[in-house]
N, C-alpha and C positions, 0 to 999 in steps of 0.2 A: 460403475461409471465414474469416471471423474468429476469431481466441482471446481469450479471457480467461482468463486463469488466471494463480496464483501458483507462483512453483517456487519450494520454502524449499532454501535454499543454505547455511542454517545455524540455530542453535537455541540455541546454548550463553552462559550469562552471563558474564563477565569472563573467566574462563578457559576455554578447550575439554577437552573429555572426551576417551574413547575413543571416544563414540556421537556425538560430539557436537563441531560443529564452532564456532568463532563466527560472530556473525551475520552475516546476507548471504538477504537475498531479492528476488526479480524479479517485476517484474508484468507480463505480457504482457496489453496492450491493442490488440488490433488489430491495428495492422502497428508498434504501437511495445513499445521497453522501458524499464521505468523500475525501476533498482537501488536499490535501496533497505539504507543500514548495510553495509557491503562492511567485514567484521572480518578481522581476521587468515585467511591460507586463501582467502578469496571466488573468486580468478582458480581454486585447483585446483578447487573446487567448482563452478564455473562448468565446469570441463570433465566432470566428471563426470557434469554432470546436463545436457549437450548444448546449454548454452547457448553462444552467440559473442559474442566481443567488438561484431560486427556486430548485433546485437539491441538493442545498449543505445543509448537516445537522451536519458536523462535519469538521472543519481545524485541521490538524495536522501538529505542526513544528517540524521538528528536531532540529533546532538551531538558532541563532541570527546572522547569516551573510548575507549580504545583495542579494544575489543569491538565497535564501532561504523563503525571509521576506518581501522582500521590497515590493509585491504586495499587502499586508496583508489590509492594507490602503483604498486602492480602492475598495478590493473585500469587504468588513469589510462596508464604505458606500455604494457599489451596494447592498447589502442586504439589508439594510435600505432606501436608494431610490426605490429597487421593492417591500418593506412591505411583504417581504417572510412572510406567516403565520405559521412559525411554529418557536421553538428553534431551534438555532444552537447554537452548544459548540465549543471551541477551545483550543486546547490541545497544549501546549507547555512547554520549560524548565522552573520551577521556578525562577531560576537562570536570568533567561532572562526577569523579569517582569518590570522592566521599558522601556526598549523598544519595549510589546509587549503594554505599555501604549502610548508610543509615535506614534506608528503607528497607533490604536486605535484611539486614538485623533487627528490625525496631522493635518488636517483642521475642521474645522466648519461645522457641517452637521446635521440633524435631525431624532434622534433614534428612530426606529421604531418595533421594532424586539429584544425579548431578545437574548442576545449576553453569554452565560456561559463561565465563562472566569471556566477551569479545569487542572491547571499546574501541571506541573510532576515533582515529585521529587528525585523518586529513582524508582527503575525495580517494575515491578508489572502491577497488574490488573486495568484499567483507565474508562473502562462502560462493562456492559453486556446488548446485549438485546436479542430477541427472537432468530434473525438470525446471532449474532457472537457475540463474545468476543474480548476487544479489550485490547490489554497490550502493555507495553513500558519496552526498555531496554536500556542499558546506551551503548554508543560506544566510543571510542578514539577519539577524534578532539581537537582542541588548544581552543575549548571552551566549554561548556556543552551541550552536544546531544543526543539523543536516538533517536532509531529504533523504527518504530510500526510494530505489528503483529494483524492480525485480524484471528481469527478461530470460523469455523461453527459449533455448536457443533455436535457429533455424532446422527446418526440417524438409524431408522432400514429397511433393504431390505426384500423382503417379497418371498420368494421362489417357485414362479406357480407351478412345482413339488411335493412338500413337501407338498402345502395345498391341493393339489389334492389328495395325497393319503390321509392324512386327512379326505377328503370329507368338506372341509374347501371352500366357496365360496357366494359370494355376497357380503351383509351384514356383514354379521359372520369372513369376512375378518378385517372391520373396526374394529367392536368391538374386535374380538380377540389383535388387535392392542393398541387397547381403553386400555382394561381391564389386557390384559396379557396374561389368560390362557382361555379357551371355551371348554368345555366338556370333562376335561382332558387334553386337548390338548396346552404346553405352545407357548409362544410368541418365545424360543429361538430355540423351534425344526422346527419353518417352517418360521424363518429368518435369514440374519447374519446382523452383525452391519455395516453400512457404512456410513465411516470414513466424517467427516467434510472437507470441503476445506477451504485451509488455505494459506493465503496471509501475504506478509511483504516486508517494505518498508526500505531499509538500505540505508541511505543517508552518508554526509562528516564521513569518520574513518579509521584509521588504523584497523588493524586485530586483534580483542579481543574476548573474549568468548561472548558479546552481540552480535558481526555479526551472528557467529557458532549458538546461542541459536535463533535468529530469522528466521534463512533462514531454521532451521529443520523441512526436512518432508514438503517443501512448494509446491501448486499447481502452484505458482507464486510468482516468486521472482524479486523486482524492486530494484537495488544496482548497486550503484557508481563506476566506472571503470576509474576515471579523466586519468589515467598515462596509457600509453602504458608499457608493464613493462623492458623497456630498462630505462626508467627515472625513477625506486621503488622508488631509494634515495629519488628523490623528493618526491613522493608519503608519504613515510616515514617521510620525513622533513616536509608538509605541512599537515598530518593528512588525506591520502587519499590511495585508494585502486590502483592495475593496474588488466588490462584486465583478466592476468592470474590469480592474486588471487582471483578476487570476480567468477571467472568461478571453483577455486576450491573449494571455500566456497559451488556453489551450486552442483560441482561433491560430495562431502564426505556429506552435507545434504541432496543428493538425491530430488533434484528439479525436479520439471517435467517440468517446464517453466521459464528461464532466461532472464529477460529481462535487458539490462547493460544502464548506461547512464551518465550526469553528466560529458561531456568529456571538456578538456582542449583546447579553442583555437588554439593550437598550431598543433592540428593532423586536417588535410583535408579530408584522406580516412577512413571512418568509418570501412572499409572491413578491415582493418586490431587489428582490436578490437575482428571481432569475431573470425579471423583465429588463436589471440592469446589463444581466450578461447578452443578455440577447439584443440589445441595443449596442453593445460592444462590439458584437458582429460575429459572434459565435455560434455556429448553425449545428453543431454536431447534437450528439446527444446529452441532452442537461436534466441534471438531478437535482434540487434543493434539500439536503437530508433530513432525514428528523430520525428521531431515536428507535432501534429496535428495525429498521429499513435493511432488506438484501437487498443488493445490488448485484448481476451476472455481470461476471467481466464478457464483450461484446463475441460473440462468435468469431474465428478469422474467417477472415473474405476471401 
């Protein structure tokens, strides 16, 4: 059977807590993994929470600050120390390509495993494969960042009703699927189209048209809430979002699943994160994360 789902691998903003590790989450799509911000910690939390270096087939960084990056290192030689058989590629800011060498290289170790290095330069489309699409957008932070968004592409639902009066069944199901049309009869009278699910990851930003474009229409949306939003200013000052804006970002793009994280040392009760978003006016489904947490991306409807 297929998975979808997120394992949070970590929570914590620039520095880690006692509860709280820094960031680091996975997304299991299918038969792939895609690591997403591998901070400080990632490789132990990765064993804790039963994932393998064999899982992973794609890293994606937002950014070069070290809550972000700095696992990059470890998880980069545990790939190479388990001879994962397969390519992994790693996706991050162009901008940021001497220190995606430094961590790359930081110690001595023995390369085992092509490593695709695939940096981002500006918004746009970064791989397709059978089961999503995956693109990058540019966000506001004090240094060069982008969101990823990954989407399934459309697919077709087959109507029990509709083939039946047809007289449409077995076989003649697939083919008409295969083919299009079977005895007259086309693909679009005894289907409707259903819609891909579609996931994105909004890390360190103020509020710009790349939040808005990424969180549109998501089954599951993983973004940054550092600030409670009695401290915006800061929020504003340090290039980061509070409870209530990234809960409005996914009220007006119509999220089905909210998951908030990325919180600042400074707050203790996480309960007060989601009571802001929920006074925001965001009614969908809301997660406050904490470390070692799956989350199902939502069924389609």
């Amino acid at each position: 059977m297929s998975v979808r789902e997120l394992v949070v691998l970590g929570t914590a903003s620039q520095v880690p807590t006692r509860h709280r590790n820094h960031n680091g989450y996975l997304l299991r799509w299918d038969g792939e993994g895609i690591l997403f911000d591998p901070g400080e910690g990632t490789q132990r939390q990765m064993l804790r929470a039963g994932v393998a270096a064999h899982d992973l087939n794609r890293i994606c960084v937002t950014h070069f600050h070290g809550d972000h990056s700095l696992g990059l290192a470890g998880v980069i030689q545990r790939i190479n120390l388990d001879e994962v058989p397969h390519e992994v590629t790693a996706h991050y800011p162009r901008s940021g390509q001497r220190f995606f060498d430094r961590l790359r290289y930081a110690t001595a170790y023995r390369e085992t495993v092509p490593l695709t290095e695939a940096p981002v330069a500006a918004d746009g489309l970064l791989a397709t494969t059978p089961s999503y699409t995956l693109e990058a957008r540019r966000l506001s932070h004090p240094v060069e960042s982008y969101g990823y968004r990954l989407t399934e592409p459309d697919g077709r639902r087959m109507l029990p009703e509709r083939l039946a009066a047809h007289g449409i069944k077995g076989p003649d199901v697939g083919r008409l699927g295969r083919e299009g049309v079977l005895g007259g009869v086309t693909l679009d009278e005894v289907s409707e189209v259903r819609r891909g699910q579609r996931f994105a990851f909004v890390m360190d930003t103020r509020l710009c048209d790349g939040v808005h474009a990424l969180a549109e229409d998501c089954d599951l949306l993983v973004i940054e809430s550092t600030f409670l939003d009695e401290d915006s200013r800061l929020a504003a000052d340090h290039g980061h979002l509070t409870a209530g804006q990234a809960a409005r970002v996914a009220r007006d793009a119509g999220v089905r699943h909210l998951v908030l994280t990325h919180f600042s040392q400074r707050y203790a009760e996480p309960e007060e994160f989601e009571r802001q978003a929920r006074a925001a006016g965001y009614e969908g489904e809301l997660t406050v994360a904490y470390d070692l947490l799956r989350v199902a991306v939502p069924k389609r409807r």
